[in-house]
C-alpha positions as CSV (number, residue, x, y, z in Angstrom):
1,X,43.7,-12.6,-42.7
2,X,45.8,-9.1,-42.7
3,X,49.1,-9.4,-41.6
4,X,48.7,-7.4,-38.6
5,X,45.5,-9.7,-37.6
6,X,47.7,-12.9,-37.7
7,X,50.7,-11.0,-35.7
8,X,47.4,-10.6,-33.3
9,X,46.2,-14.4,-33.6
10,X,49.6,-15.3,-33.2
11,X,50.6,-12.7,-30.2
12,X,47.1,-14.0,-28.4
13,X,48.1,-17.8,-29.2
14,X,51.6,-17.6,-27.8
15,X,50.2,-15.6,-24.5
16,X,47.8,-18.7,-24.0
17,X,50.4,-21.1,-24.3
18,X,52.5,-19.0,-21.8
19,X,49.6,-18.8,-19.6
20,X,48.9,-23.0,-19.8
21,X,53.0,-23.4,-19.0
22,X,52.4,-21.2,-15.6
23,X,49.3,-22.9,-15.1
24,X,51.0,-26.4,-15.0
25,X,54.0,-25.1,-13.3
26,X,52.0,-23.6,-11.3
27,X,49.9,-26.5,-10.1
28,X,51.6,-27.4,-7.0
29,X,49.9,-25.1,-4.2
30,X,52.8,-25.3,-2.0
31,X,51.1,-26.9,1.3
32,X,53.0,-29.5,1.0
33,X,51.7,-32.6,3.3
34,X,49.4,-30.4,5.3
35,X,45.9,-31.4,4.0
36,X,43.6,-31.9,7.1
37,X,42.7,-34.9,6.7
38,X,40.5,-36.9,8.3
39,X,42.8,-38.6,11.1
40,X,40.1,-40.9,12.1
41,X,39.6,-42.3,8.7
42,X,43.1,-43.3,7.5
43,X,44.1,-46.7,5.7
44,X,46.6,-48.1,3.7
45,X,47.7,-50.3,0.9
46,X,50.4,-51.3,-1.5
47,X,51.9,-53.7,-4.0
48,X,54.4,-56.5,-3.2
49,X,56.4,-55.2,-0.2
50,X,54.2,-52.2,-0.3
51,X,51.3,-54.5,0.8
52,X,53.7,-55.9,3.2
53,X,54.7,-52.6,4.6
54,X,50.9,-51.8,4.1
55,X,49.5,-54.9,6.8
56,X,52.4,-54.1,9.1
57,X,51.6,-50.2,9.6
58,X,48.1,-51.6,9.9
59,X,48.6,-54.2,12.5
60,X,50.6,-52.0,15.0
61,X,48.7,-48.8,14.5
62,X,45.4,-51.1,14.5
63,X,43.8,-48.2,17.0
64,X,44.1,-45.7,14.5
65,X,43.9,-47.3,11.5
66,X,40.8,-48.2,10.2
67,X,41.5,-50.0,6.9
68,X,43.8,-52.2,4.6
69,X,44.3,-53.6,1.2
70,X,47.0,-55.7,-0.4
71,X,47.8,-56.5,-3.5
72,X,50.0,-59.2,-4.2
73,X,51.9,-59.3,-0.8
74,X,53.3,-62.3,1.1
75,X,52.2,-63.1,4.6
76,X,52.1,-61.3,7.7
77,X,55.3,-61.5,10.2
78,X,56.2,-64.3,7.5
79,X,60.0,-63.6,7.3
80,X,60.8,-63.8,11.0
81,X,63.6,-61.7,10.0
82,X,65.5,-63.7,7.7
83,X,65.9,-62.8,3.9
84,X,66.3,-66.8,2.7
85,X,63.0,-67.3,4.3
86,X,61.1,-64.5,3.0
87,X,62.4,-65.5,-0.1
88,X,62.3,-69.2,0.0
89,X,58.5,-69.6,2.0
90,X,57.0,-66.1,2.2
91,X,57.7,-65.8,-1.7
92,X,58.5,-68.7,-3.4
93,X,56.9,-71.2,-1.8
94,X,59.4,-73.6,-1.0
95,X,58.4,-74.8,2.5
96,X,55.3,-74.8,4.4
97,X,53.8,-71.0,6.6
98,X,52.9,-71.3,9.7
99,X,50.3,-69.2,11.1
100,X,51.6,-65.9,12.7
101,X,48.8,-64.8,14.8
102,X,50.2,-65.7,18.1
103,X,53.2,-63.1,17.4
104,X,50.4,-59.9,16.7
105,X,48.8,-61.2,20.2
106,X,52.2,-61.0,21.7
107,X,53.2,-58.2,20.4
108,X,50.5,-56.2,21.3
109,X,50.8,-58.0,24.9
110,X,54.4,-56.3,25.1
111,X,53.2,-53.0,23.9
112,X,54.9,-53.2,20.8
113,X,52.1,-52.8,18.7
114,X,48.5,-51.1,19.6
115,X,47.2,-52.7,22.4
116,X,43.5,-55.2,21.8
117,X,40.6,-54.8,23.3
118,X,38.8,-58.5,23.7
119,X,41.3,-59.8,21.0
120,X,40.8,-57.7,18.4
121,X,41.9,-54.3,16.9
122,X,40.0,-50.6,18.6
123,X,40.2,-49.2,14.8
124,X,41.4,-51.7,12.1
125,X,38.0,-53.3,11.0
126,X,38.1,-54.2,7.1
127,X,40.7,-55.6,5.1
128,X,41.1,-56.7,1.2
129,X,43.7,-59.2,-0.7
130,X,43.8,-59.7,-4.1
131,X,46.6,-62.5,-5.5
132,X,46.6,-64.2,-8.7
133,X,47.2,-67.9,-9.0
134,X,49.3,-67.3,-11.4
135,X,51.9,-65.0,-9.9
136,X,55.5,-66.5,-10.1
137,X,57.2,-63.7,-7.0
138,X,54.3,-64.3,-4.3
139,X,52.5,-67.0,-4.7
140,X,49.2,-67.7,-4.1
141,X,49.7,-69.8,-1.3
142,X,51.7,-66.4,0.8
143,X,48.4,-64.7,-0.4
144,X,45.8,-66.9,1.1
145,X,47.9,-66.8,4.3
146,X,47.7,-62.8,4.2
147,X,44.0,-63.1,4.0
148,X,43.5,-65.6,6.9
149,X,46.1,-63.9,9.2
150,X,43.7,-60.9,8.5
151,X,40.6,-62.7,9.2
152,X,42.1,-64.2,12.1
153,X,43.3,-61.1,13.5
154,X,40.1,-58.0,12.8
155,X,38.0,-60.8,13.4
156,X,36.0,-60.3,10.2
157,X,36.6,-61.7,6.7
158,X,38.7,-60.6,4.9
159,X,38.0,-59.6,1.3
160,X,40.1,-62.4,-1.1
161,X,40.1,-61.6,-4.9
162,X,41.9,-64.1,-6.7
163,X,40.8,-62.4,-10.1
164,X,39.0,-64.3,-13.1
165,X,39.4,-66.2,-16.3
166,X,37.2,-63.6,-18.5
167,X,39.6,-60.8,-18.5
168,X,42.9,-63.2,-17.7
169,X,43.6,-61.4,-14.3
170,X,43.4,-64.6,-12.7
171,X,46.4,-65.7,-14.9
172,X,47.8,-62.3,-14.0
173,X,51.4,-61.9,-13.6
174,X,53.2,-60.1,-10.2
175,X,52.3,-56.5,-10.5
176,X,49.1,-54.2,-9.6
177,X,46.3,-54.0,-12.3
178,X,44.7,-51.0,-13.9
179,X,43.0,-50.2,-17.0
180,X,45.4,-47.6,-17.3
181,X,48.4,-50.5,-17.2
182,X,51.2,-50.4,-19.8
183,X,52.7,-54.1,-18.9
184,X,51.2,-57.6,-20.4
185,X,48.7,-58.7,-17.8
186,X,50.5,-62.3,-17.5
187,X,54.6,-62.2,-17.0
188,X,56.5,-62.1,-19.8
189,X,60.3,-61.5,-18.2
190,X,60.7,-58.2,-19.9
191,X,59.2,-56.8,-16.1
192,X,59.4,-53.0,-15.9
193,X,56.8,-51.2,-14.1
194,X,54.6,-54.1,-12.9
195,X,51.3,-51.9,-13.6
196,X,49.8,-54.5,-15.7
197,X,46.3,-54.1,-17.8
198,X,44.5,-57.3,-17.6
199,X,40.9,-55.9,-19.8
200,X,39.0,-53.9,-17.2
201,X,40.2,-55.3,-14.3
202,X,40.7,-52.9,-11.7
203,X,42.8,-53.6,-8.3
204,X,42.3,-49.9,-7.2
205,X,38.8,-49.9,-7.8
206,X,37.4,-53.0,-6.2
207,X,39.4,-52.5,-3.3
208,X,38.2,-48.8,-2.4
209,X,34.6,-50.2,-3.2
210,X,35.4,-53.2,-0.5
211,X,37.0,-51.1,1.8
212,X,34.7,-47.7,1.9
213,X,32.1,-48.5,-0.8
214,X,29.4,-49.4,2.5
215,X,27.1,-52.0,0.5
216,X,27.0,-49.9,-2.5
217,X,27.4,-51.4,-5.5
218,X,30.4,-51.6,-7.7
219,X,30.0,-49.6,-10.3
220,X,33.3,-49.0,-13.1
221,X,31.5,-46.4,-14.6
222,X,32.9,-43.8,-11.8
223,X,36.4,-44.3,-12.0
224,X,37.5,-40.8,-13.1
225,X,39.5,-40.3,-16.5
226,X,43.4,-40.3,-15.6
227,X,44.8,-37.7,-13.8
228,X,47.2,-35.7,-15.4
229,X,51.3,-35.6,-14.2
230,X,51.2,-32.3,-13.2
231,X,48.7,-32.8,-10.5
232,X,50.7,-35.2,-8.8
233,X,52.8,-33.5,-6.5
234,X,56.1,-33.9,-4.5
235,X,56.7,-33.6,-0.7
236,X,59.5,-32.9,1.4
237,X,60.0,-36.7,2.8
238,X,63.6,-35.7,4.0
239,X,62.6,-33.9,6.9
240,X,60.2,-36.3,8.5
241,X,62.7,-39.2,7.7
242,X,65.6,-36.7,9.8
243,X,63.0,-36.4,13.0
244,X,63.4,-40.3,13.1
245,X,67.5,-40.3,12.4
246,X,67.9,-37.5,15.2
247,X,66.6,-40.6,17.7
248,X,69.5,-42.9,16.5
249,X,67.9,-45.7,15.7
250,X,70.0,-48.5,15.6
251,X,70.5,-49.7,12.1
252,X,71.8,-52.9,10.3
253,X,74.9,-52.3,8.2
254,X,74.0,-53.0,4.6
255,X,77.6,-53.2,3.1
256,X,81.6,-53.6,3.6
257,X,83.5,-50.8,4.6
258,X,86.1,-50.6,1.5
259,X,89.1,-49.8,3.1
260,X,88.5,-52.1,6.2
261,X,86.9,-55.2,4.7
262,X,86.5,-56.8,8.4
263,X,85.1,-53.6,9.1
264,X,80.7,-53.2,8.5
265,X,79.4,-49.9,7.7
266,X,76.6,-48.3,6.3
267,X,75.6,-46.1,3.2
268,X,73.9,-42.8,3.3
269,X,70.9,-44.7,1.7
270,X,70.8,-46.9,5.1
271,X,71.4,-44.1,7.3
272,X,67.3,-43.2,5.5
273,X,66.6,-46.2,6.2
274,X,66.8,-46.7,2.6
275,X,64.2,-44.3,1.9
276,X,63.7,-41.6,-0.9
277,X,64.2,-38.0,-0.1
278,X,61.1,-37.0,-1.4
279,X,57.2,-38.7,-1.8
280,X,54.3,-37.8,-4.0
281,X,51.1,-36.8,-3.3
282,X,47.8,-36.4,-5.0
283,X,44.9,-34.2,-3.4
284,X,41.8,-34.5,-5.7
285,X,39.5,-31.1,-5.9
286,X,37.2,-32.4,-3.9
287,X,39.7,-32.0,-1.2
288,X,41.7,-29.0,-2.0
289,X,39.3,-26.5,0.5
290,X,39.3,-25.8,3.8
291,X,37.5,-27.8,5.8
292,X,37.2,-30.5,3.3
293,X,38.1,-33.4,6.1
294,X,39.2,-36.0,3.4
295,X,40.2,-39.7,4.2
296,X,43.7,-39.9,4.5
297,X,45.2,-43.5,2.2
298,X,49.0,-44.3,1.9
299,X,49.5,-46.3,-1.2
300,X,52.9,-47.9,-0.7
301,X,55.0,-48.6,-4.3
302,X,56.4,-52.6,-4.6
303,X,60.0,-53.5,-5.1
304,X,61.7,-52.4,-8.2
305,X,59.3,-49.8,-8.8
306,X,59.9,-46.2,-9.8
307,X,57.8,-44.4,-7.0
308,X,57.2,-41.5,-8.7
309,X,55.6,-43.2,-11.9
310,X,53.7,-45.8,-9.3
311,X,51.9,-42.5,-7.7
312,X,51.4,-41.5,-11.7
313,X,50.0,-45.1,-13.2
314,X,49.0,-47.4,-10.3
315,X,44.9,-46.1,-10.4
316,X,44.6,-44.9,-7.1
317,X,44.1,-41.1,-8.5
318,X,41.2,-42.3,-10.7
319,X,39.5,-43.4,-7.3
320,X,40.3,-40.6,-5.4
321,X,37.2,-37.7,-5.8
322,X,34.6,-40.9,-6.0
323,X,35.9,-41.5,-2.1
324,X,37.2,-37.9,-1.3
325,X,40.4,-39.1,-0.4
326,X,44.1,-37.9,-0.6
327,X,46.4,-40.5,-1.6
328,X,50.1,-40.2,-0.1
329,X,52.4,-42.3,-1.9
330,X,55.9,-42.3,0.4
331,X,59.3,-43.6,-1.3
332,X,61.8,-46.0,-1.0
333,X,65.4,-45.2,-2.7
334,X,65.8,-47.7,-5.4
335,X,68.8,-49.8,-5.1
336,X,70.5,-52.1,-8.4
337,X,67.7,-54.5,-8.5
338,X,68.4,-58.1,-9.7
339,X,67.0,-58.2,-12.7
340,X,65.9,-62.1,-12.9
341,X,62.7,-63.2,-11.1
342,X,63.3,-64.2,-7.6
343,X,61.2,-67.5,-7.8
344,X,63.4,-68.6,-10.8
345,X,66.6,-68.8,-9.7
346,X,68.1,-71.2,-7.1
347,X,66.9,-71.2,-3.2
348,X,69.1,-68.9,-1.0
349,X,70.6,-70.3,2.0
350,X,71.3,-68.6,5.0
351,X,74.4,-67.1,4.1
352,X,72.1,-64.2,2.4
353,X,71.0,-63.2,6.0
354,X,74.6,-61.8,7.0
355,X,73.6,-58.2,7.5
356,X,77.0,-57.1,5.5
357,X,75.4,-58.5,1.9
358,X,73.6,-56.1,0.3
359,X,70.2,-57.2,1.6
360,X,67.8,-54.2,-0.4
361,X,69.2,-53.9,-4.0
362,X,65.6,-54.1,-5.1
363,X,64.1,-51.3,-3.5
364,X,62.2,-53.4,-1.2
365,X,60.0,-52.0,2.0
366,X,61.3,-53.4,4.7
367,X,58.9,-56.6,5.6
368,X,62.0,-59.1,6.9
369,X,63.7,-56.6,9.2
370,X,67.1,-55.5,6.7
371,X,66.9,-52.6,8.7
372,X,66.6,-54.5,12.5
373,X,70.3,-54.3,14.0
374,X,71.2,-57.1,15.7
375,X,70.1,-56.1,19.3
376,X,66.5,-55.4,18.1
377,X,65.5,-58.5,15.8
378,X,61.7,-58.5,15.0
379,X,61.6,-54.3,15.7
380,X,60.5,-53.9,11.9
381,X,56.8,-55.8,12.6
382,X,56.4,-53.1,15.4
383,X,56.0,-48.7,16.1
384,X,59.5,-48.3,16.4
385,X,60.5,-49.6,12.8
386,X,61.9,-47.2,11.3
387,X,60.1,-46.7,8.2
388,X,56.5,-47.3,10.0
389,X,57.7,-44.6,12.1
390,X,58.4,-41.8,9.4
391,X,55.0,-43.2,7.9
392,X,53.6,-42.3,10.9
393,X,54.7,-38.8,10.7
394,X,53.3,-38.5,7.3
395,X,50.0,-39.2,8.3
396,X,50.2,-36.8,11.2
397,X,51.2,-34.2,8.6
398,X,48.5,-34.9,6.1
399,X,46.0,-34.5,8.7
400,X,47.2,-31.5,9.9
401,X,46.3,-27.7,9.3
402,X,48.2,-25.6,7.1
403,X,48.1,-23.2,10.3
404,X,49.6,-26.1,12.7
């Protein structure tokens, strides 16, 4: 090759690099949140708390909502707003749950929650649950309960998947399982992302199939390759999570205030209701015209968890064009999380539910009410919990217009 050809190979090989950088950075179309969805077909899910969070958005928004899946999250209403029980029944185990059906019926009585029709839910009609046997921080006991408190309230079955012996997810440990997953499928202590890879097991997968798959059958072969970073975008969570503060929600304090120790106060993280300031969201082509009328799923992150590498690793964007859905995937701030598993070290009495402990170092939705002031115990289970309520504006974005 001449020496001016290879300047020229080399001159045409730098522009295409130049051009993939812009491409990348240029990936983003700048809409933000407003996708048009489909605001009659919207559901939701999660892992851990994020299922939690998942089953309470569900239950109160149960006229708008028309589907929900868990994976690996304690019971419904379990907590009754007390941290030592969420941890010692809802979690660990350590005394016997009590069906919490009654409470949705009443709370739906009061208004707090989307009124029944005959009993049962206008929109909400198909749930999923999947909890391994094995998994030391919810056990499978908090699981089961999830399901039947479900069943009991759609008034159909829910789907249970408790994994299986073949490909070891039924000795899975606490975590969400993808093909994809970069942690041991059973818990080994090291605990980092809690994606876990358990053979071809896929949480993500069956669960759409369950939940919109109508009959079809299950078929692995159309789970797309992964998606790339770059096509998982951010939003602007700050501003809806602001519409809620300008109300003035009441809020629990979440630490001491250091100069006046008899004195409570809150940080700037609980004054977000110990949210993020911005989300993720991934819009598969499929859905990136006009017109396009996707479904509209929030995956919720679990305690712990990075939020951003969740929306990146968890398989919900591999799913996403077989359904034509857009998968939001809101944040919670991450706090100093305790880095021993909760079911391993000693029970917690009820000193822990003093409002001035730390109650959310873990990065935890809020599923026993940290946030509920004292004056409004049991608010997080209904619409006007804080976090359901910025969720709520998150999925009034994403089915909205660009030109709204």
């Amino acid at each position: 090759m001449s020496m001016i050809g290879g300047r020229l190979a080399r001159t045409v090989g730098l522009a295409a690099l130049l051009c993939a950088i812009a491409t990348v950075a240029a990936a983003d179309d700048g809409r933000g949140l407003r996708r048009a969805g489909d605001p009659n077909r919207v559901s939701l899910s999660g892992l851990s708390s994020g299922a939690a969070m998942a089953v309470q958005y569900a239950v109160a928004h149960s006229g708008s909502v028309e589907a929900v899946g868990a994976v690996a999250g304690p019971q419904w209403g379990c907590a009754d707003g007390s941290l030592s029980r969420a941890v010692n029944a809802c979690l660990c185990g350590r005394s016997a749950l009590t069906p919490t059906i009654d409470t949705a019926h009443r709370l739906a009585a009061d208004g707090a929650i989307d009124s029944l029709v005959s009993g049962r839910p206008q929109a909400l009609s198909r749930s999923w649950v999947f909890q391994s046997p094995a998994d030391e921080t919810v056990t499978v006991g908090s699981g089961r309960a999830d399901a039947a408190f479900l069943t009991a309230f759609i008034g159909a079955a829910a789907s249970l998947d408790e994994g299986n012996a073949a490909d070891g997810s039924s000795r899975a440990g606490h975590g969400i399982i993808t093909p994809d997953g970069s942690a041991a499928c059973a818990a080994d202590d090291r605990e980092a992302d809690f994606v876990r890879r358990c053979g071809a097991e896929d949480n993500v997968g069956k669960m759409f199939h369950s939940l919109f798959g109508a009959g079809a059958p299950y078929d692995p072969s159309q789970r797309a390759p992964q998606v790339p970073e770059s096509e998982v975008w951010a939003f602007d969570q700050q501003s809806l999570i602001d519409r809620v503060k300008a109300g003035s929600p009441a809020l629990a304090n979440d630490h001491l205030n250091p100069v006046w120790l008899w004195s409570p106060d809150k940080s700037t993280r609980r004054r977000n209701f110990d949210m993020a300031p911005t989300g993720s969201i991934y819009v598969p082509p499929a859905c990136r015209a006009a017109g396009s009328a996707c479904r509209v799923h929030v995956a919720l992150h679990g305690c712990k968890q990075d939020a951003r590498q969740f929306a990146r690793t968890a398989g919900y964007n591999e799913w996403a064009e077989r359904y034509r859905t857009i998968i939001v995937y809101p944040a919670i701030a991450l706090g100093t999380p305790v880095s021993a598993p909760i079911c391993r070290l000693p029970a917690l009495d009820g000193v822990v539910d003093a409002a001035w402990i730390e109650p959310n170092p873990n990065g935890c939705w809020d599923w026993w009410g940290y946030l509920d002031a004292a004056s409004d115990r049991g608010r997080h289970l209904t619409k006007q919990a804080p976090q359901i309520r910025v969720l709520t504006g998150i999925i009034a974005a994403v089915s909205a217009s660009a030109a709204d």
